[in-house]
C-alpha positions, -999 to +999 in steps of 0.1 A: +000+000+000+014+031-009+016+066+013-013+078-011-039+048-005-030+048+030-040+082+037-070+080+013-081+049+034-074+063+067-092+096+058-124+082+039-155+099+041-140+129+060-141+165+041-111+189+044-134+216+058-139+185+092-122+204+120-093+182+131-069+177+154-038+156+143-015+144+173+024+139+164+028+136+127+063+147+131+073+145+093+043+123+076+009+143+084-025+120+076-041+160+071-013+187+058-023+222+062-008+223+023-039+206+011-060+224+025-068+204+057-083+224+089-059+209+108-046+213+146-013+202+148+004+186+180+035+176+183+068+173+211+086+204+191+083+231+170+088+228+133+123+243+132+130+214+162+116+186+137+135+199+112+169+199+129+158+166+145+157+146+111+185+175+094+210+151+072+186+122+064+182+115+028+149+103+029+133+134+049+124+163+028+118+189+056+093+214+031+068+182+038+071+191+079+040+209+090+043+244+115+033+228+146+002+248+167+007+232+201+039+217+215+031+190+236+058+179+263+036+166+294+010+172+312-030+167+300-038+170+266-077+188+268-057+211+295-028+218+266-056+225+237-077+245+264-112+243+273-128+264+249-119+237+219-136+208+241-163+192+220-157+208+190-137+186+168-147+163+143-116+137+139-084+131+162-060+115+148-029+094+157-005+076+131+018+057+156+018+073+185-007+056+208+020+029+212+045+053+227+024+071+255+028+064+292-009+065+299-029+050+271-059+054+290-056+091+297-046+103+260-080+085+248-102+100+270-086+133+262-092+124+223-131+122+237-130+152+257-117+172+223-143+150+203-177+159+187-208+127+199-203+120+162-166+127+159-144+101+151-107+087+167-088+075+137-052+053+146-027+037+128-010+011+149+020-015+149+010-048+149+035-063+170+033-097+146+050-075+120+072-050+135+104-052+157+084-058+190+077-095+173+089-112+203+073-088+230+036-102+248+007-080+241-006-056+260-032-065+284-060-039+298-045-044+334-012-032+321-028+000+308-051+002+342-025+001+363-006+026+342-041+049+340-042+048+379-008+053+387-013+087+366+019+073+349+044+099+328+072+083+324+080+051+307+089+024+337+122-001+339+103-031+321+090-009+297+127-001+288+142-035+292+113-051+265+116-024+241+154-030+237+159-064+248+134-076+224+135-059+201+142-076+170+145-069+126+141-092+101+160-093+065+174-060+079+142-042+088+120-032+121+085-040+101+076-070+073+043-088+059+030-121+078+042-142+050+073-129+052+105-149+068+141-148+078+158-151+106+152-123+132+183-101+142+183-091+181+205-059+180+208-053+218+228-084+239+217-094+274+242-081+292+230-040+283+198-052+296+211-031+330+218-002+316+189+001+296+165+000+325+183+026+336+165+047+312+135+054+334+154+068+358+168+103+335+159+133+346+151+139+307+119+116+289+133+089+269+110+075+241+096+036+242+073+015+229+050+010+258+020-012+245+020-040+215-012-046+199-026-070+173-060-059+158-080-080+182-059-076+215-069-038+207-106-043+203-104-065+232-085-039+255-113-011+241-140-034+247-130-043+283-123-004+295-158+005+278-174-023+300-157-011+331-168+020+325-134+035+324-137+047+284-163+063+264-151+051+229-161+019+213-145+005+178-165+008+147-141-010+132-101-020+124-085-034+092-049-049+085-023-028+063-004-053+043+026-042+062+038-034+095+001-022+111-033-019+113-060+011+118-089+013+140-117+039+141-134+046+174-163+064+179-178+083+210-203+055+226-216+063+260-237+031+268-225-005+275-242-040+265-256-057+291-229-083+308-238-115+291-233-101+254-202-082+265-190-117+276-194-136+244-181-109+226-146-108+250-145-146+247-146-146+209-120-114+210-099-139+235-101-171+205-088-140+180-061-128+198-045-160+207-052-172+169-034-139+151-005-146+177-001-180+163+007-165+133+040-154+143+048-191+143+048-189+106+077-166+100+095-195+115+117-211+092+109-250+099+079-242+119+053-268+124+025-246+111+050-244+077+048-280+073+009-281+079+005-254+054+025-273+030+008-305+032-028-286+030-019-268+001-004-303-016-038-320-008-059-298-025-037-297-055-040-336-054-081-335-049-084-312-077-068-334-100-089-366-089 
C-alpha cells in the first residue's frame, strides 16, 4: 500500500473543511495544512526542532514538515488544547503514536474530551506480529489500568528492558508482511539489559514503545475499558495494512451492552487474539505450522486433479 492509498483509506468519508486535530505527525501528516486540511497540529517540538531533529537524512524532505500549533511535552492533553476547543472537533488523529504514550488510558479520554458525539478517533497502529516488537507479549487492559491509575508519565524499567531487549528486525528491517521470513536479528545483547533500565530513571523523557497490539488484542482492551466504564469510545471497526500495522476507528459511545453479550463478545475477542498470535509461528523457518500449510496446500492440489 502506498503513502497515497494509505492516507485515502485512513481519511475516507471525511471533508477537508472536518475540524481536526492531528496528534504527532512529526514529518508524515494524515491532514497537511498544504492541502487544504483544517488541521490542529500537535506535536513534542516546534517545526524548526523537527527539522533539525531529522536535518541530514536523505529520505526526509523537511518542506513536507508541517508548522506545529501546540507543543506538547507533558501534562494533559484537553488542559494543553484548552477548554474552549472541548467538543468541538470532528476527527483526532494518531499515526503511531498511541504505542509510545505512558498512559494510554488518559490520552484517549482526552481524544473524547476534544471530540464531537459523532466525531471520530482514527489510529494507525504496529501490529507487533510484523514489527520489531515481534517477540514482545501483548498488551493487556491491566497493564494500561495500572498505568491509567498510577497517573503514569514516564515510561517504567520493564517498559525499557522489552523495548530493547526484544526488540528484534528481520532481512534487515524493524517492520515485514506475515508471510514474510528470515531469521530475526536481536540488536541489543543481554548483558546491556542493566543499563537500559536505567533509562526510566533520567531526569530527561526517553522515548519507548509502551503497549503491542494485534487488531483483536486492541478491540479487546477497548472493549473491556468500555465495559468497566473507564472509556467512552467503542471501535467501529479495524482493518490490516499489508505491512507493519493496522487502523482502527473509534467512535464516542456512552452506553455498555448488558454483561452476558459483552462476555461472548470478549470470549470470541480472547479465540482472535490467541489465533493472530499463532501466526507469528509462521515466519519460522521449519515451523510446524509451515509443514501443515505445505501439506494442505499439496492435498488440494491432489483432490483437484482426482
Amino acid at each position: 500500500m502506498d503513502e497515497n492509498t494509505r492516507v485515502i483509506l485512513l481519511m475516507a468519508g471525511l471533508p477537508r473543511t472536518a475540524k481536526v486535530i492531528e496528534i504527532g505527525p512529526s514529518l508524515r501528516p494524515l491532514a497537511p495544512k498544504r492541502d487544504g486540511w483544517n488541521v490542529t497540529i500537535v506535536d513534542h517540538t516546534t517545526r524548526a526542532g523537527l527539522i533539525a531533529k531529522y536535518h541530514g537524512d536523505p529520505a526526509v524532505d523537511p518542506d513536507v514538515i508541517e508548522e506545529v500549533d501546540l507543543v506538547w511535552q507533558g501534562g494533559a492533553l484537553t488542559d494543553l488544547v484548552g477548554e474552549a476547543s472541548w467538543g468541538t472537533y470532528d476527527a483526532f488523529i494518531a499515526s503511531h503514536v498511541i504505542e509510545h504514550t505512558t498512559d494510554l488510558v488518559a490520552f484517549l479520554r482526552s481524544a473524547r474530551v476534544l471530540l464531537k458525539d459523532e466525531g471520530v478517533v482514527i489510529l494507525a497502529l504496529p501490529d507487533k506480529r510484523k514489527c520489531f516488537d515481534v517477540f514482545r507479549p501483548v498488551s493487556t487492559t491491566g497493564d494500561v489500568l495500572e498505568a491509567f491509575l498510577q497517573k503514569r508519565d514516564r515510561h517504567t524499567i520493564r517498559t525499557h528492558f522489552d523495548f530493547c531487549m526484544y526488540h528484534a528486525k528481520r532481512n534487515d528491517n524493524p517492520g515485514w508482511h506475515l508471510g514474510e521470513q528470515g531469521a530475526p536479528v536481536m540488536p541489543y545483547r543481554i548483558r546491556d539489559g542493566l543499563v537500559v533500565a536505567t533509562f526510566a530513571d533520567r531526569a530527561e523523557y526517553v522515548d519507548a514503545h509502551a503497549w503491542t497490539f494485534t487488531p483483536s488484542s486492541f478491540e479487546l482492551m477497548i472493549l473491556e475499558l468500555r465495559a468497566m466504564g473507564v472509556l467512552s469510545l467503542s471501535i467501529e471497526r479495524t482493518e490490516q495494512a499489508y505491512y507493519t500495522e493496522f487502523f482502527a476507528w473509534l467512535r464516542p459511545c456512552e452506553e455498555i451492552e448488558d454483561d452476558e453479550t459483552v462476555h461472548g463478545y470478549r470470549r470470541g475477542l480472547l479465540e482472535r487474539v490467541a489465533l493472530e498470535q499463532a501466526e507469528i509461528a509462521r515466519q519460522i523457518a521449519g515451523s510446524p505450522l509451515n509443514s501443515l500449510d505445505t501439506l494442505k496446500a499439496g492435498l488440494q492440489e491432489l483432490l483437484q486433479k482426482i
